[in-house]
C-alpha positions as CSV (number, residue, x, y, z in Angstrom):
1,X,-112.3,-72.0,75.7
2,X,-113.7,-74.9,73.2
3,X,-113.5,-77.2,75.7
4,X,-116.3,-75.2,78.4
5,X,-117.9,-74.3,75.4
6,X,-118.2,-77.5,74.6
7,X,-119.5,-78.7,78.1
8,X,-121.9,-76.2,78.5
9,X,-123.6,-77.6,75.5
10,X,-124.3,-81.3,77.0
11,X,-126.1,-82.3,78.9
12,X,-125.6,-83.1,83.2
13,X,-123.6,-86.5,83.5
14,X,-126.4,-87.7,84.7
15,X,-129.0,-87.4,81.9
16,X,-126.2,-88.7,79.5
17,X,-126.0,-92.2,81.9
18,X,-129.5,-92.3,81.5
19,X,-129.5,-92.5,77.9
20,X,-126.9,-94.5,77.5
21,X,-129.0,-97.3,79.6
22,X,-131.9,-96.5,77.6
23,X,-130.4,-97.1,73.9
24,X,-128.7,-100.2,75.4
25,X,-132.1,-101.5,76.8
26,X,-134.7,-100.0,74.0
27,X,-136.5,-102.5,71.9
28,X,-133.9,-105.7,72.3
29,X,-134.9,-109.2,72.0
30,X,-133.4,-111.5,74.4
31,X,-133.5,-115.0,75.2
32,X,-135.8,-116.1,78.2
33,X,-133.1,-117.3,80.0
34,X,-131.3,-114.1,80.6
35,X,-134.1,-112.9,82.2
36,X,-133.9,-111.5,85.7
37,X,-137.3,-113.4,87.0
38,X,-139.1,-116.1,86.4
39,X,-143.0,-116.3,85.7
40,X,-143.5,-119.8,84.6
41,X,-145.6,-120.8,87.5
42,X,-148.0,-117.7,86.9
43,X,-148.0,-117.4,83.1
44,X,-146.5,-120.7,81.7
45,X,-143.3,-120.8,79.3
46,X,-142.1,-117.7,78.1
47,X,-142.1,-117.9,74.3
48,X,-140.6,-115.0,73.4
49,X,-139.3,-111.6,75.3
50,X,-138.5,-108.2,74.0
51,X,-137.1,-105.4,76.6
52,X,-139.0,-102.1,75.4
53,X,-137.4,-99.9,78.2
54,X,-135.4,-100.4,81.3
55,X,-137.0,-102.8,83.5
56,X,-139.9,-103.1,80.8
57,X,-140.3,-106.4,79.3
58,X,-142.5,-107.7,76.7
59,X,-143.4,-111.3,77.2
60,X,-145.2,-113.4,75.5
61,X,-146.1,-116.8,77.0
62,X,-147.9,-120.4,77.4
63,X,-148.0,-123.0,74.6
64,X,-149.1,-123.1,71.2
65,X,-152.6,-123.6,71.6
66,X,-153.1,-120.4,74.2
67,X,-150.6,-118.1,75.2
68,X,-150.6,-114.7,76.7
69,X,-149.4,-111.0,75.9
70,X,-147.8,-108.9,79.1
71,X,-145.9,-106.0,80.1
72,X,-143.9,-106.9,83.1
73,X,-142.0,-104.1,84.8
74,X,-139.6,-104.7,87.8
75,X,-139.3,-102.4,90.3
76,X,-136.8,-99.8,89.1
77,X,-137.9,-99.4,85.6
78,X,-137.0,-96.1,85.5
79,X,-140.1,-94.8,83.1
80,X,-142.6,-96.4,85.3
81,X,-144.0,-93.9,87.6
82,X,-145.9,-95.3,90.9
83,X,-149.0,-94.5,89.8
84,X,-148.7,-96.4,86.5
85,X,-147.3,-99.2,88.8
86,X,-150.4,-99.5,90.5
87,X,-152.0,-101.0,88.1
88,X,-150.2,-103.8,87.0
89,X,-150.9,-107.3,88.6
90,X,-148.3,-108.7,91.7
91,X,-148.1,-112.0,92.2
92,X,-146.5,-113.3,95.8
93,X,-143.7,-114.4,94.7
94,X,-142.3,-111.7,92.9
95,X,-143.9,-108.8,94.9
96,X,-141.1,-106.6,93.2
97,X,-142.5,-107.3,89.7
98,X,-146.3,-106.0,88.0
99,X,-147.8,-107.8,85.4
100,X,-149.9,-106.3,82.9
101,X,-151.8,-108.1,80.3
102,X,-152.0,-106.3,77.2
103,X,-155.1,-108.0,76.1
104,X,-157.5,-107.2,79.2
105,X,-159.6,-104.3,79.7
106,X,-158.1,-101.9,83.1
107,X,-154.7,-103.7,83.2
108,X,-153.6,-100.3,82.6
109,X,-151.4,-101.5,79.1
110,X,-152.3,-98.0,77.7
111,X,-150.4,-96.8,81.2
112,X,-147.5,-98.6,80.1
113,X,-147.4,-97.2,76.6
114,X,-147.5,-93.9,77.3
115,X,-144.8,-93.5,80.1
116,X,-143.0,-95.5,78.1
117,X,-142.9,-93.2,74.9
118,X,-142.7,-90.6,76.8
119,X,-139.3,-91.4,78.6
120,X,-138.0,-92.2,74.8
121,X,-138.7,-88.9,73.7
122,X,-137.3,-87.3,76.7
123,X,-134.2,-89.4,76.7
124,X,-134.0,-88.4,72.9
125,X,-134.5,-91.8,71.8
126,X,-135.1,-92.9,68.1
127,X,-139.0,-93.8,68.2
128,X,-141.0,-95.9,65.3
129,X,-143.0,-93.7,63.1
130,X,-145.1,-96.3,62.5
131,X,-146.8,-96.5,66.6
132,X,-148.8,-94.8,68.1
133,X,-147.9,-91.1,69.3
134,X,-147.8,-89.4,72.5
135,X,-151.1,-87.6,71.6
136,X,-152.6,-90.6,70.4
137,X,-151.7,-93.3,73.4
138,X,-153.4,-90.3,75.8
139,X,-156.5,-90.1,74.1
140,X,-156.5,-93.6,73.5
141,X,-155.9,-93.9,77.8
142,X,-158.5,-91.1,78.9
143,X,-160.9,-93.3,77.7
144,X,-160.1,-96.1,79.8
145,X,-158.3,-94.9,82.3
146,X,-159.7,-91.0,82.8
147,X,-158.5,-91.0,86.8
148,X,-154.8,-91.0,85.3
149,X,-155.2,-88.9,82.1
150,X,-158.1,-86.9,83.3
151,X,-161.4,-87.0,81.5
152,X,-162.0,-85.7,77.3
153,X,-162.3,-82.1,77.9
154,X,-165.3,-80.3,76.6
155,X,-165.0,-78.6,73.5
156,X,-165.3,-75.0,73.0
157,X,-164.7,-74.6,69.6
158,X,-167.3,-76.1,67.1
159,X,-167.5,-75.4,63.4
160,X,-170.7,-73.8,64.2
161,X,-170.0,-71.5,66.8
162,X,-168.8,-72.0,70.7
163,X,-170.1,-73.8,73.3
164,X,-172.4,-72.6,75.6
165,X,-174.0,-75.5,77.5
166,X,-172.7,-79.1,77.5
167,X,-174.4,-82.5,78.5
168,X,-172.0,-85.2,79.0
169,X,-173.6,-88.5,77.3
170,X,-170.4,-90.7,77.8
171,X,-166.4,-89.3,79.1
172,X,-165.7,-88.0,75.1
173,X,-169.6,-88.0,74.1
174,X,-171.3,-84.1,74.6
175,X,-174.3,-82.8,73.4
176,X,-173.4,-79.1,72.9
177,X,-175.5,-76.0,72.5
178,X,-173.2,-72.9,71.1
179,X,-173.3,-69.1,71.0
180,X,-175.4,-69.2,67.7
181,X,-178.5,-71.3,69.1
182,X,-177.0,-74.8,67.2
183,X,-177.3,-78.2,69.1
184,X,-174.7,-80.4,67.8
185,X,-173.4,-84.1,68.9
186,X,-169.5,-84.0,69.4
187,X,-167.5,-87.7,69.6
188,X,-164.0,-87.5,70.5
189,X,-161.0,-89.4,69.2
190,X,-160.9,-92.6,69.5
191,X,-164.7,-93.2,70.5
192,X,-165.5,-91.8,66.7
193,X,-163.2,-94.4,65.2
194,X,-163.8,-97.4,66.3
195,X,-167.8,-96.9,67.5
196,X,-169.0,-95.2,64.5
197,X,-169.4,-96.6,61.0
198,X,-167.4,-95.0,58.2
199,X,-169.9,-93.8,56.5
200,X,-171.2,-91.7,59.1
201,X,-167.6,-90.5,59.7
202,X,-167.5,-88.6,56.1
203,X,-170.8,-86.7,57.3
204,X,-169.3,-85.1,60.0
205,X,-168.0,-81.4,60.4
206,X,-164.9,-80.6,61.4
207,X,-163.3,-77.7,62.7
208,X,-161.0,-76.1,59.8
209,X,-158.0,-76.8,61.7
210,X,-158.7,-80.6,61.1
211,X,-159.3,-79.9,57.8
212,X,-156.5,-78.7,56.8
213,X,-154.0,-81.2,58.8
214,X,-156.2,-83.8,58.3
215,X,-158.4,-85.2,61.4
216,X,-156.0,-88.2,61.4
217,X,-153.0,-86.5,62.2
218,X,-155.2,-83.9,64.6
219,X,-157.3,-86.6,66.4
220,X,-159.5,-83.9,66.8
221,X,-163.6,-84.4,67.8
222,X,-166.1,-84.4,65.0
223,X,-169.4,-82.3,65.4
224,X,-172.8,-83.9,64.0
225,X,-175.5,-81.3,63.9
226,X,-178.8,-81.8,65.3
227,X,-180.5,-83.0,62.2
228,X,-177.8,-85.4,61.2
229,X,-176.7,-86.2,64.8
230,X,-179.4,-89.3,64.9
231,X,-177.7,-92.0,63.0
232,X,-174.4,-92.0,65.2
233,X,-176.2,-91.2,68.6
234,X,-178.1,-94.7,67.8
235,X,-174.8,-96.6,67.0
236,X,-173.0,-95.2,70.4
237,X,-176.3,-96.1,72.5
238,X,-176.0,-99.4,71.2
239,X,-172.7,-99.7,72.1
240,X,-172.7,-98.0,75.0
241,X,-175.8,-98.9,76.7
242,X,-175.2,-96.8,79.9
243,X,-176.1,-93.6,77.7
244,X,-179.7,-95.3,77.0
245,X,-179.6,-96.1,80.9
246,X,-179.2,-92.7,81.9
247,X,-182.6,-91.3,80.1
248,X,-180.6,-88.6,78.5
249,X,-181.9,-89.6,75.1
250,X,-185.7,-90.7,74.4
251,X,-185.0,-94.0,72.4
252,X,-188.5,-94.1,70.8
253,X,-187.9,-90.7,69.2
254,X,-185.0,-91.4,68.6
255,X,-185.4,-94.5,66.5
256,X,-188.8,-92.4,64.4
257,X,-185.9,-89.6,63.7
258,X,-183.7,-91.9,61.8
259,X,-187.1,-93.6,60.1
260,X,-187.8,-90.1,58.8
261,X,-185.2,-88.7,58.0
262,X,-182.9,-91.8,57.1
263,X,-185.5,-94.8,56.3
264,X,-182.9,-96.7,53.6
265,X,-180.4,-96.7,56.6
266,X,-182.9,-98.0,59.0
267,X,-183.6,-101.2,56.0
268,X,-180.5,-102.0,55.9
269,X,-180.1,-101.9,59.5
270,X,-183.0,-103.5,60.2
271,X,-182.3,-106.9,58.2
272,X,-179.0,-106.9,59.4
273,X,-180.2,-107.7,62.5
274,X,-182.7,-109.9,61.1
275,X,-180.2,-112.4,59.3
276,X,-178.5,-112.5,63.0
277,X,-181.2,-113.0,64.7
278,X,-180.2,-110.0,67.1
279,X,-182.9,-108.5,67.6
280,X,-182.5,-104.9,68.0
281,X,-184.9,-103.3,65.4
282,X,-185.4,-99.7,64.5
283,X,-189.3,-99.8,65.2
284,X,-191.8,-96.5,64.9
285,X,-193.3,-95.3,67.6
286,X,-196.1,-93.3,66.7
287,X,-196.5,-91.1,70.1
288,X,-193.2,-90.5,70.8
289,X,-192.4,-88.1,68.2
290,X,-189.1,-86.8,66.8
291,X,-187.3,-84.8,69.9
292,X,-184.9,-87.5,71.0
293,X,-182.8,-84.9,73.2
294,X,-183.9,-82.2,75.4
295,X,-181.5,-80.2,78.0
């Protein structure tokens, strides 16, 4: 009786084979020459090699003076699905292998990441606190990669009522209107950390979930109202110059908002630019008035 009892409890034979091939593989350093390929041609010496996952290598190589950062996955890596293995990089020699450089923009590294936590935590695998989460590597992905992940949905939640109407300005960028007649900017996560200055961060509403859990743990959008909204609209338009390029936002009215309403941040801004010789000034324009977005 113990003994079925017992089975029923574990797992198939097979998922236990599977974890047993992913604690023996998981985050083990090993030296270059037990490696089951060699990339020296295509990416110079390998300097050091970690295997993150089965069939998932971290390599770093070239010499001391420039080297490289890549993900190379063979062809059974087990985590790697065939979509993620689409992006990586083949080279003819090796046509079993994709290389992904974790230090170029669409090499699909996020990809990577992901599937690779992800097959951890579903092999019940011990996982560093310190990383990244699941959560966190999708949103991070969505933004570069929104055909795999799918795009930042819309919120419909704000902390001034829901959403109504929606313009997107960028994938994770909406001008909302809600059910009580606001107009509000919402940035997603990670857009709002890394595009938009802290200051402007601690201005933000947020819904009270993220309040109470605390918007790092939540990664949860934060809402600008109209009036306020001016300030980070500017710094993602300069970031993201295809939101200028789309003439969803009047520039000129929008650069006489933040004179108005925020003239020491436009001083500060402006002879910023002016010490490097940038460029981009926050100039008036009388004509243009104050309504820098219109649905």
């Amino acid at each position: 009786m113990t003994e079925n009892l017992l089975r029923r409890r574990d797992p198939s034979d097979e998922v236990v084979s599977e974890l047993k091939v992913a604690q023996k593989y998981s985050l083990k350093n090993i030296s270059s020459d037990a490696l089951p390929f060699n990339l020296t041609a295509e990416l110079g010496a390998v300097q050091h090699v970690e295997i993150i996952s089965p069939g998932v290598y971290f390599l770093i190589a070239g010499d001391n003076l420039e080297h490289t950062e890549v993900y190379v996955v063979m062809e059974d890596a087990p985590a790697i699905s065939k979509e993620a293995r689409s992006y990586g990089e083949e080279f003819s020699d090796n046509p079993g292998l994709r290389v992904y450089p974790l230090h170029q923009k669409g090499s699909g590294k996020h990809i990577i990441d992901f599937e690779v936590r992800r097959y951890q935590m579903k092999c019940h695998l011990p996982v560093d606190e310190s990383e990244d989460t699941l959560l966190s590597l999708a949103l991070h992905g969505m933004e570069e990669y929104p055909d795999y992940f799918g795009a930042f949905p819309v919120p419909f939640h704000t902390p001034r009522g829901c959403t109504v109407r929606h313009k997107a300005l960028l994938n994770g960028v909406f001008w909302l209107e809600t059910d009580r007649c606001e107009e509000m900017l919402a940035v997603c996560f990670p857009i709002w950390e890394g595009d938009i200055t802290i200051p402007e961060q601690n201005l933000a509403e947020r819904l009270a979930y993220d309040w109470l859990q605390g918007i790092d743990n939540t990664l949860g959008y934060l809402f600008f109202p109209k009036h306020s909204s001016c300030i980070p609209l500017y710094e993602l338009c300069k970031l993201h110059p295809q939101i200028e390029k789309s003439g969803a936002v009047d520039m000129a009215a929008l650069m006489n908002a933040i004179l108005r309403s925020y003239p020491e941040y436009a001083a500060a801004h402006n002879e910023e630019e002016a010490i490097y010789e940038r460029g981009r000034l926050i100039r008036e324009t009388p004509d243009a008035g104050t309504e820098f977005f219109a649905f």
